[in-house]
MOPAC internal coordinates of N, CA, C and O (Angstrom, degrees):
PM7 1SCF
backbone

  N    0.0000 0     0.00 0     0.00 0    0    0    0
  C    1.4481 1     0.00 0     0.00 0    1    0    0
  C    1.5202 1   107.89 1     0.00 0    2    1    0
  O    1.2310 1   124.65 1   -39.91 1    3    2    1
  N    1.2272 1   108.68 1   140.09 1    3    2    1
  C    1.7555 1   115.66 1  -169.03 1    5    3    2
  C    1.3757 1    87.83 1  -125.06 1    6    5    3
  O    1.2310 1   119.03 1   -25.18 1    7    6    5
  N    1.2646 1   119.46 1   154.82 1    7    6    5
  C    1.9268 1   144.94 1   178.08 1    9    7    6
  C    1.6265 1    87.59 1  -133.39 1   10    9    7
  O    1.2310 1   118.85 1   -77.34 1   11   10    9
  N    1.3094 1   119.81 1   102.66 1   11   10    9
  C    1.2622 1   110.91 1   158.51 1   13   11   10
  C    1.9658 1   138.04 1  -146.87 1   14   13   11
  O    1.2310 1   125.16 1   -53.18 1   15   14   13
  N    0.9224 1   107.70 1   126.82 1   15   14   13
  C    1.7889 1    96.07 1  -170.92 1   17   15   14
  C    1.7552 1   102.03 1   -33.90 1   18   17   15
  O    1.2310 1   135.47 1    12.77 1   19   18   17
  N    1.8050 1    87.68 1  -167.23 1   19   18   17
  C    1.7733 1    94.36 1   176.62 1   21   19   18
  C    1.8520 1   119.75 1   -89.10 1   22   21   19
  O    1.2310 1   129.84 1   155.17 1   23   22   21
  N    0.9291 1    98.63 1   -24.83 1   23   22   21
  C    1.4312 1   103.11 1  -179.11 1   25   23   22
  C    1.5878 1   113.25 1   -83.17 1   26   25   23
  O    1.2310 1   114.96 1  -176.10 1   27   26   25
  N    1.4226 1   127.15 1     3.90 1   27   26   25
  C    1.2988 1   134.82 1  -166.51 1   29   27   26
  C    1.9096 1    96.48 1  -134.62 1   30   29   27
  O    1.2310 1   110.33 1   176.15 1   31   30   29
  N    1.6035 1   135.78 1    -3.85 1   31   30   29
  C    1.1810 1   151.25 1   140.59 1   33   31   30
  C    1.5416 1   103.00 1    -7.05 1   34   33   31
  O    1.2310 1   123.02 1    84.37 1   35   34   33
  N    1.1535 1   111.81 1   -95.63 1   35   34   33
  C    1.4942 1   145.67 1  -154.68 1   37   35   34
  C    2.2408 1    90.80 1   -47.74 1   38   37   35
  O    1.2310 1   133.69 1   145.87 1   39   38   37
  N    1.4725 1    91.15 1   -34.13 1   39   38   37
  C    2.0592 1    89.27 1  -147.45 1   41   39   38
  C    1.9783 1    90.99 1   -77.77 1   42   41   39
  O    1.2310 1   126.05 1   144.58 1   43   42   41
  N    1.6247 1   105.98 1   -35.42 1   43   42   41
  C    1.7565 1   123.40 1  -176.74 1   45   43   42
  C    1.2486 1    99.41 1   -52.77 1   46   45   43
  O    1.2310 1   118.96 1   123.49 1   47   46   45
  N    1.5619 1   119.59 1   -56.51 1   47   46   45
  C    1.6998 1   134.35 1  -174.62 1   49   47   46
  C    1.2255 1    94.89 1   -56.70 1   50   49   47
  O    1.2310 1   107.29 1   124.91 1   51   50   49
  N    1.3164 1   141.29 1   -55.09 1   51   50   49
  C    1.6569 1   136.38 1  -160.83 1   53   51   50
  C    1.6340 1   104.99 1   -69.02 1   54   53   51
  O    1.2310 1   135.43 1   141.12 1   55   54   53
  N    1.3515 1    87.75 1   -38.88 1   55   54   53
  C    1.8664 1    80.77 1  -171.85 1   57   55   54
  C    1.7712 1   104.30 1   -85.51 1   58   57   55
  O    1.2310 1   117.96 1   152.32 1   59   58   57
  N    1.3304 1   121.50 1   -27.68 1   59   58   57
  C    1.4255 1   112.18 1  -167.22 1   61   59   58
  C    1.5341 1    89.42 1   -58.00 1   62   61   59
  O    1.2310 1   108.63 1   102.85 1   63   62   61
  N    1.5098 1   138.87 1   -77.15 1   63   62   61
  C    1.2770 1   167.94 1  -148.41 1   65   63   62
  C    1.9135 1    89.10 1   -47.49 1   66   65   63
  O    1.2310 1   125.47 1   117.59 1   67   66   65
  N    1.3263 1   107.09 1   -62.41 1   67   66   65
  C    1.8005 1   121.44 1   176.58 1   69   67   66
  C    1.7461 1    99.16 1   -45.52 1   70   69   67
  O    1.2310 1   125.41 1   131.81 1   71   70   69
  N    1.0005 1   107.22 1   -48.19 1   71   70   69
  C    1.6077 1   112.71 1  -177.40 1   73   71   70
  C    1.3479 1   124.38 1   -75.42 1   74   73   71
  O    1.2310 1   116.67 1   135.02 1   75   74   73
  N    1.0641 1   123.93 1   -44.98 1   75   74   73
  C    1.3943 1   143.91 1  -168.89 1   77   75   74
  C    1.3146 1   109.40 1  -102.02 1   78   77   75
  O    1.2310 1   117.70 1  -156.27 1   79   78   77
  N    1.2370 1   121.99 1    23.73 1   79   78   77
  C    1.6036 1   130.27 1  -176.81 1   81   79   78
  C    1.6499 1   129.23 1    27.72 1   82   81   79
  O    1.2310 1   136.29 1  -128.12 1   83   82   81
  N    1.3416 1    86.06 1    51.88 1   83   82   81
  C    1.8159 1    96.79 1   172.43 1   85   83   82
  C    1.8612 1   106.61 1   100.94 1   86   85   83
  O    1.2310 1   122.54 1   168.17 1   87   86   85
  N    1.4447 1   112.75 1   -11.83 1   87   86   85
  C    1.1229 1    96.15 1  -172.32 1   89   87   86
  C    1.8200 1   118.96 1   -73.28 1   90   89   87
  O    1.2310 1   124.18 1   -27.18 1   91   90   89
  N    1.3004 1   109.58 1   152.82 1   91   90   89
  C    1.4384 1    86.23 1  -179.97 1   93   91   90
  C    1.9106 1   103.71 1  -108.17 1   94   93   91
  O    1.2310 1   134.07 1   -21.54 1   95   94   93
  N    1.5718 1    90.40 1   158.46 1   95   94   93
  C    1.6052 1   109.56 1  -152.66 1   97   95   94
  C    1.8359 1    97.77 1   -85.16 1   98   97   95
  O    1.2310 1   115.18 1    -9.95 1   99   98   97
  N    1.3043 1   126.74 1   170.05 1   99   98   97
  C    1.4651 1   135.63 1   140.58 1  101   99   98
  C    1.0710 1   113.89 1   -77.65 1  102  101   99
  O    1.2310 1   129.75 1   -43.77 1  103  102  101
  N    1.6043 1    98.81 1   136.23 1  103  102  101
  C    1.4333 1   117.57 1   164.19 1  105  103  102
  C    1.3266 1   120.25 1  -102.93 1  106  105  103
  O    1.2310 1   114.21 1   -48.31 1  107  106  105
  N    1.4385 1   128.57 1   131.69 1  107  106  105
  C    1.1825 1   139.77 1  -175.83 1  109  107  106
  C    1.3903 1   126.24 1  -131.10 1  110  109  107
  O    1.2310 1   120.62 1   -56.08 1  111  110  109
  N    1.5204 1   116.41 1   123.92 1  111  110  109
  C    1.6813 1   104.38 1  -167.68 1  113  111  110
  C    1.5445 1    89.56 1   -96.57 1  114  113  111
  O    1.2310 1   131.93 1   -38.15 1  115  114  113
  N    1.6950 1    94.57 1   141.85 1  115  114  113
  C    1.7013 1    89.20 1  -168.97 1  117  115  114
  C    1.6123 1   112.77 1   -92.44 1  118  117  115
  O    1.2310 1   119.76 1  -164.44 1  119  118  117
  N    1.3223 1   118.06 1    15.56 1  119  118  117
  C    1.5186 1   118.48 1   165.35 1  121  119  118
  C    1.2198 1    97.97 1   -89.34 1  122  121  119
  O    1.2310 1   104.01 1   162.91 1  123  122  121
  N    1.4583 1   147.08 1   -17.09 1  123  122  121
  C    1.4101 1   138.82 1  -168.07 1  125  123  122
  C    1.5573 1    95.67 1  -104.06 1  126  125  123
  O    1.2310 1   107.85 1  -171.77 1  127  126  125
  N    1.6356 1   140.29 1     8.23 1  127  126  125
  C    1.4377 1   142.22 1   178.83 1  129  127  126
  C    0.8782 1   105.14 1  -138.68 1  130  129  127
  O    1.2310 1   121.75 1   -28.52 1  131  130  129
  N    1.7143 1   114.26 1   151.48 1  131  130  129
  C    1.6462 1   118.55 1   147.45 1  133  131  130
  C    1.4351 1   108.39 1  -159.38 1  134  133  131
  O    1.2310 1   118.94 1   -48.98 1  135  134  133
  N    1.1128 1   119.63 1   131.02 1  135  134  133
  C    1.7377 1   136.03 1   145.37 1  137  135  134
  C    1.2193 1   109.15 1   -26.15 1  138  137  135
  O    1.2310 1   122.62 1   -13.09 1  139  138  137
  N    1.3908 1   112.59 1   166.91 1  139  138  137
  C    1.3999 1   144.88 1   155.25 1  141  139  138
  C    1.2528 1   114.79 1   -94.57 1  142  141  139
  O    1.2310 1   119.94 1   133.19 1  143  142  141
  N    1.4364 1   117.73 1   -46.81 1  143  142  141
  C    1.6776 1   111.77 1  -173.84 1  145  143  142
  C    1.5009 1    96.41 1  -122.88 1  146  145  143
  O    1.2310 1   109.85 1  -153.96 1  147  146  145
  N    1.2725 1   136.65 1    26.04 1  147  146  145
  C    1.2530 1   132.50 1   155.35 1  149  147  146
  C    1.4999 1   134.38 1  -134.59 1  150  149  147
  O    1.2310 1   112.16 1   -41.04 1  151  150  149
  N    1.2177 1   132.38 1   138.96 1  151  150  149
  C    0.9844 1   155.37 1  -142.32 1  153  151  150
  C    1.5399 1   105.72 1  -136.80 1  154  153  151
  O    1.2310 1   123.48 1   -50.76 1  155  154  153
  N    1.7762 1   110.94 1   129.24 1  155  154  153
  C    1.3921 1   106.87 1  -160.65 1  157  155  154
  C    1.3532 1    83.98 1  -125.78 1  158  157  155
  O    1.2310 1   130.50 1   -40.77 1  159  158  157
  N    1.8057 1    97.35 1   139.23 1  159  158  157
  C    1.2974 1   136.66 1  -155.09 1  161  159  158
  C    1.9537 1   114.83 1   -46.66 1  162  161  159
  O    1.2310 1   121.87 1   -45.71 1  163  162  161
  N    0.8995 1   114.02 1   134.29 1  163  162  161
  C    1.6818 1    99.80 1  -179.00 1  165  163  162
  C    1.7803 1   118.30 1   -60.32 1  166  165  163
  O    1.2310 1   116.65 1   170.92 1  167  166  165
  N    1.3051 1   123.98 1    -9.08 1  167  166  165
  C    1.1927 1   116.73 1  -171.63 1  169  167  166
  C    1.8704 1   112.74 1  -142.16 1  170  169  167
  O    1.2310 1   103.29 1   -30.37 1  171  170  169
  N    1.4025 1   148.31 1   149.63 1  171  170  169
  C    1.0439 1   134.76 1   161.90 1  173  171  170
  C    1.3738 1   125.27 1   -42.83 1  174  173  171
  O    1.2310 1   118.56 1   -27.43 1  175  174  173
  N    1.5275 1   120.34 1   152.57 1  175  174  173
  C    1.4881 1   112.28 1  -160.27 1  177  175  174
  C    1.8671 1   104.38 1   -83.31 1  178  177  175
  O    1.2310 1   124.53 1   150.53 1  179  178  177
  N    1.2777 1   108.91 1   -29.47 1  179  178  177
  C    1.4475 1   124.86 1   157.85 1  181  179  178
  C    1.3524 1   131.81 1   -77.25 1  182  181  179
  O    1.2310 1   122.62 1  -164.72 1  183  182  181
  N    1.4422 1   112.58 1    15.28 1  183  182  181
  C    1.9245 1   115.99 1  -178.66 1  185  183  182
  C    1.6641 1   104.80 1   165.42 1  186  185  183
  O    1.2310 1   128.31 1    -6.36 1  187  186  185
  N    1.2177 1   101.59 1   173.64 1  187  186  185
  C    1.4796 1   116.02 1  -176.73 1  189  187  186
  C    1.4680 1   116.62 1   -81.76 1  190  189  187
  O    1.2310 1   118.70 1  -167.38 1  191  190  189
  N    1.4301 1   120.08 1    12.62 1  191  190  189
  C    1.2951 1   107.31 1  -167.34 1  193  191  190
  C    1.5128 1    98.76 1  -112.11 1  194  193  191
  O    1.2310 1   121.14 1    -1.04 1  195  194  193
  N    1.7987 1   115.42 1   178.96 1  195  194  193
  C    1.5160 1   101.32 1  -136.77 1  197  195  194
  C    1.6466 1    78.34 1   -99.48 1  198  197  195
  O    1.2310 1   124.72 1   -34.25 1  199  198  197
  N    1.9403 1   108.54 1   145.75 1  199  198  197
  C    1.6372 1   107.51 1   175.38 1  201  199  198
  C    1.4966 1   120.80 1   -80.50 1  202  201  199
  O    1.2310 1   120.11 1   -37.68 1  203  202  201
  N    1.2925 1   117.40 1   142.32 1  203  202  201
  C    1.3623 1   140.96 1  -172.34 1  205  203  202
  C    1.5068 1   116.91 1  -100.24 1  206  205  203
  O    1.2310 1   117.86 1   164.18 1  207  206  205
  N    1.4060 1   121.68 1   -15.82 1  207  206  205
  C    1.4667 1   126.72 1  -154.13 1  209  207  206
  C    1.6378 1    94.88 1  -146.48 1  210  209  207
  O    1.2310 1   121.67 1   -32.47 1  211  210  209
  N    1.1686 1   114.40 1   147.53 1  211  210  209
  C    1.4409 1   130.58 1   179.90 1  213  211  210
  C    1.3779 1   101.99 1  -124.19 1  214  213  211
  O    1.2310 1   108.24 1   -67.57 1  215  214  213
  N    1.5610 1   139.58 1   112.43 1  215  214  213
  C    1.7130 1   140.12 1  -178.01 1  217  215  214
  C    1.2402 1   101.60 1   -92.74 1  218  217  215
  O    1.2310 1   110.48 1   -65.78 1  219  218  217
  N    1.3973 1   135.50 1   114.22 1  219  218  217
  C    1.3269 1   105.00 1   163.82 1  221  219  218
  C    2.0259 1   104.22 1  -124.33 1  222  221  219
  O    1.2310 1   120.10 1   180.00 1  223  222  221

């Protein structure tokens, strides 16, 4: 699972796909979702800026 702004999108997709052996991931804009028992992270997992996208 990746938490990541928009400009850091493209790098989450390369590695989920690298990881997960070809499968391809969901994309989720995280103002259009939310959990019950989760809470998405205050910052991108690659930088300080605030995340926009949920990879799973």
């Amino acid at each position: 699972m990746y938490v990541v702004c928009k400009e850091h999108v493209e790098m989450a997709l390369d590695e989920f796909v690298d990881e997960y052996e070809g499968q391809a991931p969901d994309v989720y804009k995280l103002d259009e979702i939310s959990f019950t028992a989760w809470e998405a992270p205050a910052k991108c997992e690659y930088c300080s800026q605030v995340p926009k996208f949920l990879i799973v």
